[in-house]
mmCIF file of the protein (N, C-alpha, C, O) and its ligand, coordinates in Angstrom:
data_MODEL
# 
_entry.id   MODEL 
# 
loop_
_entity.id 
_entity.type 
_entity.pdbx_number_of_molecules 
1 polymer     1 
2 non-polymer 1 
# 
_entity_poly.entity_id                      1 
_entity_poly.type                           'polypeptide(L)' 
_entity_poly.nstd_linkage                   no 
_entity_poly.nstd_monomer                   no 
_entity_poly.pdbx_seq_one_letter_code       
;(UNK)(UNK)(UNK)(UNK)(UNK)(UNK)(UNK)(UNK)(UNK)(UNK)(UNK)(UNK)(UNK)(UNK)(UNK)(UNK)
(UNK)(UNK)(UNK)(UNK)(UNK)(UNK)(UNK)(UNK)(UNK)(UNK)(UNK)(UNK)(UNK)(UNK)(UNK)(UNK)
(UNK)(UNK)(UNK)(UNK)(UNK)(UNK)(UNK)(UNK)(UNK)(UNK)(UNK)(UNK)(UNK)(UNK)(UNK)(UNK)
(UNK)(UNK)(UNK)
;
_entity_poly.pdbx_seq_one_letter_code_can   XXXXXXXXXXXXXXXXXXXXXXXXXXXXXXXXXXXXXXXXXXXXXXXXXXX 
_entity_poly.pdbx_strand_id                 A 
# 
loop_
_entity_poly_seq.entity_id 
_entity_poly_seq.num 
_entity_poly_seq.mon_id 
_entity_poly_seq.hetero 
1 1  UNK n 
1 2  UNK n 
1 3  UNK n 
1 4  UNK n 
1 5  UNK n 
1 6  UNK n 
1 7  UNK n 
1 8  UNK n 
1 9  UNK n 
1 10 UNK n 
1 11 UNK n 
1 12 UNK n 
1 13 UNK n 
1 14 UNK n 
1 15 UNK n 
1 16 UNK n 
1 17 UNK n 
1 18 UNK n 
1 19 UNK n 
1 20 UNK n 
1 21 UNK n 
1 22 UNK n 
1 23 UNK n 
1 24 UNK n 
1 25 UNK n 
1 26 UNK n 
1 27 UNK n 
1 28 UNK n 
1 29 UNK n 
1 30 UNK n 
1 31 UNK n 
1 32 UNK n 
1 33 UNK n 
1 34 UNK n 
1 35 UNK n 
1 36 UNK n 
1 37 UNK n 
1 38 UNK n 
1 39 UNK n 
1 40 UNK n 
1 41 UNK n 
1 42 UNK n 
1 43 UNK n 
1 44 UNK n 
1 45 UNK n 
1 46 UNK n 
1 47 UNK n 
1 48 UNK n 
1 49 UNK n 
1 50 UNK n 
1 51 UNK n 
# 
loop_
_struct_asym.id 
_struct_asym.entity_id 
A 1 
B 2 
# 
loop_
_chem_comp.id 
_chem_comp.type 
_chem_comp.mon_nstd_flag 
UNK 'L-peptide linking' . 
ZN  non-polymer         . 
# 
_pdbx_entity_nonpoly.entity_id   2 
_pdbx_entity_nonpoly.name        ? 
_pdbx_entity_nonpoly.comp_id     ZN 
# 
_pdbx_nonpoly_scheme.asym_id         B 
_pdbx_nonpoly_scheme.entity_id       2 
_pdbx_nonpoly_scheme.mon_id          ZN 
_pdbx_nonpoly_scheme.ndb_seq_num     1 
_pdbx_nonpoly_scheme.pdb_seq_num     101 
_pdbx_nonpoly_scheme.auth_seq_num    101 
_pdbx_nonpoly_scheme.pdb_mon_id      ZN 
_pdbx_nonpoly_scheme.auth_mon_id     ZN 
_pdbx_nonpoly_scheme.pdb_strand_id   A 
_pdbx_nonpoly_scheme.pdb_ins_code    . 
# 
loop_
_atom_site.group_PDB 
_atom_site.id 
_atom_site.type_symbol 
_atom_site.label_atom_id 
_atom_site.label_alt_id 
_atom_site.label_comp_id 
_atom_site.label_asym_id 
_atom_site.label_entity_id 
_atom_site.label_seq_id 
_atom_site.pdbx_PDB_ins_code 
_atom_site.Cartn_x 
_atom_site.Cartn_y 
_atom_site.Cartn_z 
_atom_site.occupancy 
_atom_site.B_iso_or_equiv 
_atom_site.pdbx_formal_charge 
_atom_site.auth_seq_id 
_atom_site.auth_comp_id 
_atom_site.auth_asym_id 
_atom_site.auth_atom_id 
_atom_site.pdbx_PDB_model_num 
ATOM   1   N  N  . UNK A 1 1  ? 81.335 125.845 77.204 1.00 0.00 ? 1   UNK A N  1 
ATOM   2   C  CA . UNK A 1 1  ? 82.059 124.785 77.926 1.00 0.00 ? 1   UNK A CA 1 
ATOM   3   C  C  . UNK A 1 1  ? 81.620 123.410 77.450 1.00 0.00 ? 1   UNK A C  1 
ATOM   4   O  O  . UNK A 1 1  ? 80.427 123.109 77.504 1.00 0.00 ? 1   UNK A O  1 
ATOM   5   N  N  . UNK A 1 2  ? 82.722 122.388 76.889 1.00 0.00 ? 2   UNK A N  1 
ATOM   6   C  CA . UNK A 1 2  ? 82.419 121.064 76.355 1.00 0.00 ? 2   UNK A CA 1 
ATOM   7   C  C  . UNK A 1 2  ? 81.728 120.674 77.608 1.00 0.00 ? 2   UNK A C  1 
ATOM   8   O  O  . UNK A 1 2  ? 81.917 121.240 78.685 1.00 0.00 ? 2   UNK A O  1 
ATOM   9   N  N  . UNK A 1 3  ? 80.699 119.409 77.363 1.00 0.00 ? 3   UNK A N  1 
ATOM   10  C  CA . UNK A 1 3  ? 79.989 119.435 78.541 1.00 0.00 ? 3   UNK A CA 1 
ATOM   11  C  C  . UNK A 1 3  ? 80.499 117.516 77.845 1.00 0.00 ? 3   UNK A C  1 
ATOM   12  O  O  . UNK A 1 3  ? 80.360 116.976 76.747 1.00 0.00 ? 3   UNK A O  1 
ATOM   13  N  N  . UNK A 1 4  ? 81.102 117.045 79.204 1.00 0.00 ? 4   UNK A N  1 
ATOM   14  C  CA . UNK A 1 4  ? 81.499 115.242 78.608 1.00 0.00 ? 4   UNK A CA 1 
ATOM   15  C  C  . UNK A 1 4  ? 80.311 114.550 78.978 1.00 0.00 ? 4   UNK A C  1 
ATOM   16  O  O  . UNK A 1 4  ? 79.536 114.766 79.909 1.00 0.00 ? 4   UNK A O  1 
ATOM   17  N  N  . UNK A 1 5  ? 80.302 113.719 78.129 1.00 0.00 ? 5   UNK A N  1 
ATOM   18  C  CA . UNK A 1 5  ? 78.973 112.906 78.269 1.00 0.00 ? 5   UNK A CA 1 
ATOM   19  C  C  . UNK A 1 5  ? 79.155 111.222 78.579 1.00 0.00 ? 5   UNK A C  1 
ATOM   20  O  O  . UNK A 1 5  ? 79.306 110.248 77.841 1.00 0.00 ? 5   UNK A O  1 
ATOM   21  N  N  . UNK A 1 6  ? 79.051 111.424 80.225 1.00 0.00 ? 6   UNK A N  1 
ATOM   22  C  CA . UNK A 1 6  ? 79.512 109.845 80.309 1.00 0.00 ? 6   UNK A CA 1 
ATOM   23  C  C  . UNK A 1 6  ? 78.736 108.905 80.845 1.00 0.00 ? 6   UNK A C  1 
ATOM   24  O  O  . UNK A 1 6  ? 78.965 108.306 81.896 1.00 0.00 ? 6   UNK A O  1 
ATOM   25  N  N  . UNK A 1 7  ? 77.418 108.704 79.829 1.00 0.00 ? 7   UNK A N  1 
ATOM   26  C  CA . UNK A 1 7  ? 76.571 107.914 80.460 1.00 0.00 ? 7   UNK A CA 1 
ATOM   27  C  C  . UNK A 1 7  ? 76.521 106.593 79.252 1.00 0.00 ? 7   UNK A C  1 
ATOM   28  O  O  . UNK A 1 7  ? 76.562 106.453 78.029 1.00 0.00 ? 7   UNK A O  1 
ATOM   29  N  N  . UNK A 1 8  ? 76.382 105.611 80.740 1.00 0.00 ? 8   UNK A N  1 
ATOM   30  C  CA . UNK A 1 8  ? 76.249 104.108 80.230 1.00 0.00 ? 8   UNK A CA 1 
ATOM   31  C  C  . UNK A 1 8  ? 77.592 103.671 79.542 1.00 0.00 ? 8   UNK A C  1 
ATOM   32  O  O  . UNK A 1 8  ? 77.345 102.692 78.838 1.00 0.00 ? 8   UNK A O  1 
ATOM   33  N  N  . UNK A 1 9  ? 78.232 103.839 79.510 1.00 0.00 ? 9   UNK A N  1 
ATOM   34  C  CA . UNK A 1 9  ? 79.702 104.006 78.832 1.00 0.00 ? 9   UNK A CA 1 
ATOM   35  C  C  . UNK A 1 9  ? 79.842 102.352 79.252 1.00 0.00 ? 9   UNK A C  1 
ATOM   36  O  O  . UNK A 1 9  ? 79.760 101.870 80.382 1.00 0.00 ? 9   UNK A O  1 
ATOM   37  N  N  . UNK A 1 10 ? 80.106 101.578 77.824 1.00 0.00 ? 10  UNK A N  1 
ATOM   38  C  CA . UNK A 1 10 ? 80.477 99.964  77.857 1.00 0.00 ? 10  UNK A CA 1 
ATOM   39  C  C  . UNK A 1 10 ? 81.229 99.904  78.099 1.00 0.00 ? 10  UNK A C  1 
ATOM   40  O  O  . UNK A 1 10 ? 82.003 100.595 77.437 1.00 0.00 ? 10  UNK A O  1 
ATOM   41  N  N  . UNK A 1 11 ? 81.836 99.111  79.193 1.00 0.00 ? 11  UNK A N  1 
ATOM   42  C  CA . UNK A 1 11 ? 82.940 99.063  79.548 1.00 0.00 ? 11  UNK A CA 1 
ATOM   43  C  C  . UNK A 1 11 ? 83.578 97.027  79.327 1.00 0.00 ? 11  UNK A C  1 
ATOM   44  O  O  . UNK A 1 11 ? 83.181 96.001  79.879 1.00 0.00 ? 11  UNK A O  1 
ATOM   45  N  N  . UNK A 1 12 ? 84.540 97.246  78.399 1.00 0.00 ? 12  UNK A N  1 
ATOM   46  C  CA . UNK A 1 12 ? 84.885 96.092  77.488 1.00 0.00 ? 12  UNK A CA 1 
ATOM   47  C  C  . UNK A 1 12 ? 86.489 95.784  77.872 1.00 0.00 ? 12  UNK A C  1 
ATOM   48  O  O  . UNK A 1 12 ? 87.295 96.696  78.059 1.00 0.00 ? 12  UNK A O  1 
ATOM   49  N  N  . UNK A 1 13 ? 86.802 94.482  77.954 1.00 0.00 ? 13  UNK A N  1 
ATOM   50  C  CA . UNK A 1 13 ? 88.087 94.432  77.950 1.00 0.00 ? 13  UNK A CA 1 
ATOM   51  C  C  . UNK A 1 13 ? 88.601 94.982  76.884 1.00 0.00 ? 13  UNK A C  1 
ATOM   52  O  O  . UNK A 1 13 ? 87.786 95.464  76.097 1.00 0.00 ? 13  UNK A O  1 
ATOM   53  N  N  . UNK A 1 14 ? 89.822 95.063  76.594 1.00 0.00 ? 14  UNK A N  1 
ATOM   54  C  CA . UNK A 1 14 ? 90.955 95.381  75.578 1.00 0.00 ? 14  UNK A CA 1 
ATOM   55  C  C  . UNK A 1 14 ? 90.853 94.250  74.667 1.00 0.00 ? 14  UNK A C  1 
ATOM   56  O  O  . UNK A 1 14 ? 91.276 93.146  75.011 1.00 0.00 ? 14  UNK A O  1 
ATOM   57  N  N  . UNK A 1 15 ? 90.052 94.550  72.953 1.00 0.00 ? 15  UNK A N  1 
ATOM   58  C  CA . UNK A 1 15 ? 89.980 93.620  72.340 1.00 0.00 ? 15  UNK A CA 1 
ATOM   59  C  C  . UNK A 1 15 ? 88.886 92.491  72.538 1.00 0.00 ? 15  UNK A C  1 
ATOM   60  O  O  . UNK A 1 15 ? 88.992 91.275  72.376 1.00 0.00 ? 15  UNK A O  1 
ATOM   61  N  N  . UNK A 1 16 ? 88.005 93.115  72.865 1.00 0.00 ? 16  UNK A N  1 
ATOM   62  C  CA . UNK A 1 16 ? 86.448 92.144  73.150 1.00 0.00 ? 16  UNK A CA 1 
ATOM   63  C  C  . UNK A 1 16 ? 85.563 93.207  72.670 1.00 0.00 ? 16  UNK A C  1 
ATOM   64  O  O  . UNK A 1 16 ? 85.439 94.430  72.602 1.00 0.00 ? 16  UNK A O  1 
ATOM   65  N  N  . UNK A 1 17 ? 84.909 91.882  72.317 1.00 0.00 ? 17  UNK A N  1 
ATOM   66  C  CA . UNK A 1 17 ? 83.991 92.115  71.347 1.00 0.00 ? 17  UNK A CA 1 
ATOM   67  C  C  . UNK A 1 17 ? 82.571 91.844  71.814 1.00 0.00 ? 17  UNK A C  1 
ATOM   68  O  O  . UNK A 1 17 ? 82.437 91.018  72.717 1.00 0.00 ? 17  UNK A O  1 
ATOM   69  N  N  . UNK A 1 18 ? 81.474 92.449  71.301 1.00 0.00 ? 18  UNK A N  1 
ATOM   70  C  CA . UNK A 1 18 ? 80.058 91.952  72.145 1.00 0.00 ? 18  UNK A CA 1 
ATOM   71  C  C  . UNK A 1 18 ? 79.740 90.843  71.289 1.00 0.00 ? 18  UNK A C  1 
ATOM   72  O  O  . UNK A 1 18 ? 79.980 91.029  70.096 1.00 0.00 ? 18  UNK A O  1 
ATOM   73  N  N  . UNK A 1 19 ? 79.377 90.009  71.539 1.00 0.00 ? 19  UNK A N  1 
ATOM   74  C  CA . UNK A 1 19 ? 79.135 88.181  71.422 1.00 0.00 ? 19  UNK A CA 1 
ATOM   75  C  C  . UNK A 1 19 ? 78.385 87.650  72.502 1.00 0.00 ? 19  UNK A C  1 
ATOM   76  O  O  . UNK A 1 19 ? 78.181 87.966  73.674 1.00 0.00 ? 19  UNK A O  1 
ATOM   77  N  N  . UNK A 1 20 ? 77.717 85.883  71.005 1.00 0.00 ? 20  UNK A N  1 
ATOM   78  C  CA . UNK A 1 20 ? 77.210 85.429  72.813 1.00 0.00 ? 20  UNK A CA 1 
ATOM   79  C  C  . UNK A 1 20 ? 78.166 84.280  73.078 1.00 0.00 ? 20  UNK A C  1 
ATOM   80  O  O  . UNK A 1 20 ? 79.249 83.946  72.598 1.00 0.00 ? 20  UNK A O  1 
ATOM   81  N  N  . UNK A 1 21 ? 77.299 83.761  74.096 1.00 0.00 ? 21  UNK A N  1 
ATOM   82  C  CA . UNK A 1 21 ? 77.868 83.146  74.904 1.00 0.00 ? 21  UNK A CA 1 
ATOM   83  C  C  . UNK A 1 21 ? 77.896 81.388  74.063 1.00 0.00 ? 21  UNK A C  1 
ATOM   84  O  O  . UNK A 1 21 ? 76.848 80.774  73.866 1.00 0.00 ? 21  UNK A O  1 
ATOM   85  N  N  . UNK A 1 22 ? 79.013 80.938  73.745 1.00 0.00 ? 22  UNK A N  1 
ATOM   86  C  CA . UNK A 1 22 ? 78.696 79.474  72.768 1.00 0.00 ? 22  UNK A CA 1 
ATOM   87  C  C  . UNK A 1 22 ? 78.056 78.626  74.134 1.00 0.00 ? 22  UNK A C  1 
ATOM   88  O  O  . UNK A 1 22 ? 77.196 77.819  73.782 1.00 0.00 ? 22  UNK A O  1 
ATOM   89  N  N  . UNK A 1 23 ? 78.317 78.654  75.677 1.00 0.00 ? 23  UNK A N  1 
ATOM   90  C  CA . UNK A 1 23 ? 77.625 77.843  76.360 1.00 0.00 ? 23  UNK A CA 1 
ATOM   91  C  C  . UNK A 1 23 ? 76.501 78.235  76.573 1.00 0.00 ? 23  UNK A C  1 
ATOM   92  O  O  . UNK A 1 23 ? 75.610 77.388  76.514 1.00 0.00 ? 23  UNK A O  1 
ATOM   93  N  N  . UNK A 1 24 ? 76.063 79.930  76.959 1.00 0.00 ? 24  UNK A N  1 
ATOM   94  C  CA . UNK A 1 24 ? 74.863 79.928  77.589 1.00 0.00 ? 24  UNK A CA 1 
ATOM   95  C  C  . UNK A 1 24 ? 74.027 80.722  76.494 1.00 0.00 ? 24  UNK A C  1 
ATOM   96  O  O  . UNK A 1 24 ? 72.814 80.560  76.629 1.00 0.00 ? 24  UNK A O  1 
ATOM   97  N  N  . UNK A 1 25 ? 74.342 81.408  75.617 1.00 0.00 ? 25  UNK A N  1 
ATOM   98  C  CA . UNK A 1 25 ? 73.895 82.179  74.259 1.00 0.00 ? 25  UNK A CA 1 
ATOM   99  C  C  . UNK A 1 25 ? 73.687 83.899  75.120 1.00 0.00 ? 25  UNK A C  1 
ATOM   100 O  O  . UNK A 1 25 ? 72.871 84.704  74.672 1.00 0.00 ? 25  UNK A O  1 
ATOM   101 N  N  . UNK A 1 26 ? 74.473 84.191  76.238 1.00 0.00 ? 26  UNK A N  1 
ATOM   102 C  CA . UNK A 1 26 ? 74.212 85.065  76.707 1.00 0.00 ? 26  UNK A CA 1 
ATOM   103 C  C  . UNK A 1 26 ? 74.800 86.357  75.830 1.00 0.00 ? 26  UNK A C  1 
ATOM   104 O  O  . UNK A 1 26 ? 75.703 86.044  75.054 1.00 0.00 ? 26  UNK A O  1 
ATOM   105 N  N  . UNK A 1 27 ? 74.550 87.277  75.838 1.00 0.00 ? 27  UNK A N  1 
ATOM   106 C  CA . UNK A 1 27 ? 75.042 88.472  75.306 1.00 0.00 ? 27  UNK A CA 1 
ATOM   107 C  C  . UNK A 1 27 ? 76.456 89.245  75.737 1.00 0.00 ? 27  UNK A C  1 
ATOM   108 O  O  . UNK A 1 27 ? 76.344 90.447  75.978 1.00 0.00 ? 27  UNK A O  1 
ATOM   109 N  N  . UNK A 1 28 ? 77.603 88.721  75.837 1.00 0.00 ? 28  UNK A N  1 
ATOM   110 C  CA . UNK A 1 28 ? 78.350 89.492  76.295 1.00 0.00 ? 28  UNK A CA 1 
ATOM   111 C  C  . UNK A 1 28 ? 79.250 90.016  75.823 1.00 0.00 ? 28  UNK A C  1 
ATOM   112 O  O  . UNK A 1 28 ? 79.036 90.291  74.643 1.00 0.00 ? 28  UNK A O  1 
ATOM   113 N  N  . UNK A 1 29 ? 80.664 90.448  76.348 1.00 0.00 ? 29  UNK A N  1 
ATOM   114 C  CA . UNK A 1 29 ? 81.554 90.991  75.719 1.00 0.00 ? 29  UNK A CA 1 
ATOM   115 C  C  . UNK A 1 29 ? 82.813 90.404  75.747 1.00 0.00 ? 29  UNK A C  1 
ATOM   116 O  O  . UNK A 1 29 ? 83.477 90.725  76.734 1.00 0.00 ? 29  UNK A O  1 
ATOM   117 N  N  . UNK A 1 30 ? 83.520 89.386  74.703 1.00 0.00 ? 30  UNK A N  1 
ATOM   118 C  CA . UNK A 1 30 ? 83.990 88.542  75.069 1.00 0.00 ? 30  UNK A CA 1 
ATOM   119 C  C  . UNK A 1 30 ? 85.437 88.423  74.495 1.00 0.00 ? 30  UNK A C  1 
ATOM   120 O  O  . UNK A 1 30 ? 85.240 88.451  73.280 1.00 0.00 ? 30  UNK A O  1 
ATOM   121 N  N  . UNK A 1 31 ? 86.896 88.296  74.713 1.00 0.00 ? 31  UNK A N  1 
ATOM   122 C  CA . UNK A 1 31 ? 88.056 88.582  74.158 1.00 0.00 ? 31  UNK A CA 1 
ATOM   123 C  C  . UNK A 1 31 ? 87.705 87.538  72.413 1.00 0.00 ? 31  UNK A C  1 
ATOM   124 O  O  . UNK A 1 31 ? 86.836 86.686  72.228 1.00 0.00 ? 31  UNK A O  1 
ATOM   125 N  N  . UNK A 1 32 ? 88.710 88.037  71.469 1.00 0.00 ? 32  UNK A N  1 
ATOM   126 C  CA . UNK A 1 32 ? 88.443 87.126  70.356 1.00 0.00 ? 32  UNK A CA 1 
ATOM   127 C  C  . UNK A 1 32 ? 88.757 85.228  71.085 1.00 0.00 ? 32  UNK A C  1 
ATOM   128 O  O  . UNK A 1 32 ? 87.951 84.300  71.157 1.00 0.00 ? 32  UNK A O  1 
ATOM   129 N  N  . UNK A 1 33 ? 89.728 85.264  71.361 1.00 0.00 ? 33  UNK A N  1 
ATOM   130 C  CA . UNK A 1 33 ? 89.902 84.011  71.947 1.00 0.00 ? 33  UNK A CA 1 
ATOM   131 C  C  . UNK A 1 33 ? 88.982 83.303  73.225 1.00 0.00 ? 33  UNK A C  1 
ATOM   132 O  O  . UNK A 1 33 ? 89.137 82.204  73.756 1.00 0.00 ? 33  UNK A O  1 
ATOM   133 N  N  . UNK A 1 34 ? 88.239 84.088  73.426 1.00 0.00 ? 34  UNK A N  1 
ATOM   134 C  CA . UNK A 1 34 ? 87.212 83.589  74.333 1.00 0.00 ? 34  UNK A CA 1 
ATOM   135 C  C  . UNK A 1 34 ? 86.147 83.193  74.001 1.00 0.00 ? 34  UNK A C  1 
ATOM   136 O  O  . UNK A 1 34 ? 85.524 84.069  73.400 1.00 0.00 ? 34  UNK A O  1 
ATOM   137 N  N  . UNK A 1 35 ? 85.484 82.037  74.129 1.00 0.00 ? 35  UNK A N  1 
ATOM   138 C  CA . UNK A 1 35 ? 83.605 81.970  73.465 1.00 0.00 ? 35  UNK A CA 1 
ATOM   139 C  C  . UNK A 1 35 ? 82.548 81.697  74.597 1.00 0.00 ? 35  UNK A C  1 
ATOM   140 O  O  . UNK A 1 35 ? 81.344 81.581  74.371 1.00 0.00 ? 35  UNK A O  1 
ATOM   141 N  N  . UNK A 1 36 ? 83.111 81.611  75.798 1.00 0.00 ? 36  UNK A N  1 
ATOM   142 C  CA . UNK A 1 36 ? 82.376 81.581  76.463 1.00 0.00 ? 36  UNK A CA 1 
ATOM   143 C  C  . UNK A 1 36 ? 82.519 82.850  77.858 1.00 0.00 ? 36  UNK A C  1 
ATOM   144 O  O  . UNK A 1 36 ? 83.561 83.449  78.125 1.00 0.00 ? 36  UNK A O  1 
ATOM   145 N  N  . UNK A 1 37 ? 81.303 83.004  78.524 1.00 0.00 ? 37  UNK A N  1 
ATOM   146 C  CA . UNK A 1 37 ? 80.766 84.484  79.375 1.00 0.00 ? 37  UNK A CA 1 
ATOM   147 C  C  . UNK A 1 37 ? 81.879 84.040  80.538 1.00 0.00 ? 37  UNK A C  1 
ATOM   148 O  O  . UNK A 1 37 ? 82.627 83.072  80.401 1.00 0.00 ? 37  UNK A O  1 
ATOM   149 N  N  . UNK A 1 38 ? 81.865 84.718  81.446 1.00 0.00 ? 38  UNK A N  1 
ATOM   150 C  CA . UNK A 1 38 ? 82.690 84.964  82.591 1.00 0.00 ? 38  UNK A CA 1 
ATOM   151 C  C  . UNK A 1 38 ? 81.802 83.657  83.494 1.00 0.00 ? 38  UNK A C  1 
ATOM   152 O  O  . UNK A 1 38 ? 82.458 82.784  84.062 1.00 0.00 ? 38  UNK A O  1 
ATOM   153 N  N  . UNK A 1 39 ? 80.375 83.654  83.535 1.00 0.00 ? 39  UNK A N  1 
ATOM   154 C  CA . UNK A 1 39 ? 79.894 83.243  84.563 1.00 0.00 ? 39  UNK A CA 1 
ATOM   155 C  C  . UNK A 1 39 ? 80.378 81.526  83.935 1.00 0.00 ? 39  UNK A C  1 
ATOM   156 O  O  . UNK A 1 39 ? 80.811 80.650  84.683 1.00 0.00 ? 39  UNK A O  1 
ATOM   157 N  N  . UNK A 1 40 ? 80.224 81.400  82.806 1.00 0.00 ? 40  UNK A N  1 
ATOM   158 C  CA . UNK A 1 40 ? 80.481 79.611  82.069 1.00 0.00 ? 40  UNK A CA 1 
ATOM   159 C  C  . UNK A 1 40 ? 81.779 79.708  82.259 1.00 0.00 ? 40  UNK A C  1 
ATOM   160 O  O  . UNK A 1 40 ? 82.050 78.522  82.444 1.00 0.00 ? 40  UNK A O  1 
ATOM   161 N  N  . UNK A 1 41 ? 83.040 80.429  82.368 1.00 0.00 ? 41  UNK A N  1 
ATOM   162 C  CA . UNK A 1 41 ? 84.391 80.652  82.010 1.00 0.00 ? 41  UNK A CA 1 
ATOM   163 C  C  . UNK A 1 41 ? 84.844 79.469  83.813 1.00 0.00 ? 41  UNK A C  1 
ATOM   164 O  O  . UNK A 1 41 ? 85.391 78.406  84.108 1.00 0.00 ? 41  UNK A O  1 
ATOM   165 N  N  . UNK A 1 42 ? 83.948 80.950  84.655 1.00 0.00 ? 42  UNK A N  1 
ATOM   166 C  CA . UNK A 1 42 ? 84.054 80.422  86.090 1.00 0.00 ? 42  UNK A CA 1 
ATOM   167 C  C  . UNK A 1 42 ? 83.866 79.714  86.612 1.00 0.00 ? 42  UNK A C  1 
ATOM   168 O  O  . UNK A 1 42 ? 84.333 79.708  87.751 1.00 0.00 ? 42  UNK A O  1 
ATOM   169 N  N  . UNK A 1 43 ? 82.986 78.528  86.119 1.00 0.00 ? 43  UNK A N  1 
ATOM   170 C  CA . UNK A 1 43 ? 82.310 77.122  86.262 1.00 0.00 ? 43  UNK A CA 1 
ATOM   171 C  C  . UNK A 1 43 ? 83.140 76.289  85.844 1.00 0.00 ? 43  UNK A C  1 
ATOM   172 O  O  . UNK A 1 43 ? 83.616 75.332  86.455 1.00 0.00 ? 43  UNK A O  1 
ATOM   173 N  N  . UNK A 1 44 ? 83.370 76.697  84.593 1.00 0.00 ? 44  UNK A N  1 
ATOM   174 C  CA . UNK A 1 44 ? 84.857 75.633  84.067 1.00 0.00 ? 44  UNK A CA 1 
ATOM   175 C  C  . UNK A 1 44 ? 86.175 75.515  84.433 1.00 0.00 ? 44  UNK A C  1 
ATOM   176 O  O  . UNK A 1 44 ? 86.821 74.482  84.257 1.00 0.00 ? 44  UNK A O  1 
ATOM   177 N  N  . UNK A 1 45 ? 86.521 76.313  84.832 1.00 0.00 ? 45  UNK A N  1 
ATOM   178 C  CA . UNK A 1 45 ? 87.413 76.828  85.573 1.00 0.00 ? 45  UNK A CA 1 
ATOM   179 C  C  . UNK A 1 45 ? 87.884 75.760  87.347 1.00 0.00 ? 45  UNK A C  1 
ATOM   180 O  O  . UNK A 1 45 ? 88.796 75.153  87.908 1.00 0.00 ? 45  UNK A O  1 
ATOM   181 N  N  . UNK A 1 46 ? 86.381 76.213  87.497 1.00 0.00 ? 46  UNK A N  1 
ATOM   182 C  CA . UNK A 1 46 ? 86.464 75.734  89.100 1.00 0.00 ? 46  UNK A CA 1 
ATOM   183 C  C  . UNK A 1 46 ? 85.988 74.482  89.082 1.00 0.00 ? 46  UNK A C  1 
ATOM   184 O  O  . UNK A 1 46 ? 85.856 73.868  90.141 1.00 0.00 ? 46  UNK A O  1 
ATOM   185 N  N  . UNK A 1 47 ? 85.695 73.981  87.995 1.00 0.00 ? 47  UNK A N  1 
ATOM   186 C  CA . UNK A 1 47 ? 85.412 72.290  87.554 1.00 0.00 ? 47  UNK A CA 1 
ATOM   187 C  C  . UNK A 1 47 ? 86.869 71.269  87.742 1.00 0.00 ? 47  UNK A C  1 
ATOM   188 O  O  . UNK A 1 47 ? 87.432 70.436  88.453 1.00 0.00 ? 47  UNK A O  1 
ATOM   189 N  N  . UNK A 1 48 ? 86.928 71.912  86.754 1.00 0.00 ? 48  UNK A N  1 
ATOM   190 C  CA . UNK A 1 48 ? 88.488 71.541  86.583 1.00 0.00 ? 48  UNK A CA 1 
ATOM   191 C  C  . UNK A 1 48 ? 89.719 72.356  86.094 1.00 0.00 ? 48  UNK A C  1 
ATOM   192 O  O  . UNK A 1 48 ? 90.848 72.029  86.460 1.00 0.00 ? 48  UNK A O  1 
ATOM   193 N  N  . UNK A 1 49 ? 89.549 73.212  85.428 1.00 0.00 ? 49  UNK A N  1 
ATOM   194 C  CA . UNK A 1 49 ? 90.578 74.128  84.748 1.00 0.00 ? 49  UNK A CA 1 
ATOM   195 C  C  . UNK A 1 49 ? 90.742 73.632  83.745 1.00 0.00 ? 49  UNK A C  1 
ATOM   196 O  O  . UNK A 1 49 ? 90.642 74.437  82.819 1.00 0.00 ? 49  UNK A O  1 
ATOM   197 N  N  . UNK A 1 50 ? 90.942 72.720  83.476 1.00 0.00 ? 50  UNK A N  1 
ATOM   198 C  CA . UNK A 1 50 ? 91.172 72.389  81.823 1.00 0.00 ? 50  UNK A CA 1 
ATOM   199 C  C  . UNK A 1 50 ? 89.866 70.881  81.556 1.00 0.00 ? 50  UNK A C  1 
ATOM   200 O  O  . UNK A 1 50 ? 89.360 70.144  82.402 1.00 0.00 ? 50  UNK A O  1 
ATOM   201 N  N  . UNK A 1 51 ? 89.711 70.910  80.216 1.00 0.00 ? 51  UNK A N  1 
ATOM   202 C  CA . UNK A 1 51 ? 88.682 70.007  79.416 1.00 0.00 ? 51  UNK A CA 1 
ATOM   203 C  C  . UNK A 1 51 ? 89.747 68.792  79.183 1.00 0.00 ? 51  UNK A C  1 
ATOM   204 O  O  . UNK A 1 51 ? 89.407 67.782  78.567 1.00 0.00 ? 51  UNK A O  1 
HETATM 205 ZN ZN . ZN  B 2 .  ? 77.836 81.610  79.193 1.00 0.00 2 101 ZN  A ZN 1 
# 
């Protein structure tokens, strides 16, 4: 019996890539068009939404 092996399994958006973070140099997993982490994304975001 195949026995599935589902441990630690990365779980990545569609088309992200592991990268860091250009604001915080964090390690994450990030769309090509994205350069910054979720947590810098969310700061900017709730700053202002746009630069
Ligand atoms: Zn960051």
């Amino acid at each position: 019996m195949a026995k599935v092996v589902h441990a630690a399994r990365i779980t990545a958006p569609d088309g992200a890539i592991w990268r860091t973070c250009s604001d915080c140099g964090q390690l994450t997993a990030l769309p090509q068009n994205v350069e910054r982490c979720t947590n810098c994304g969310d700061q900017a975001a709730k700053s202002g939404g746009r630069r």
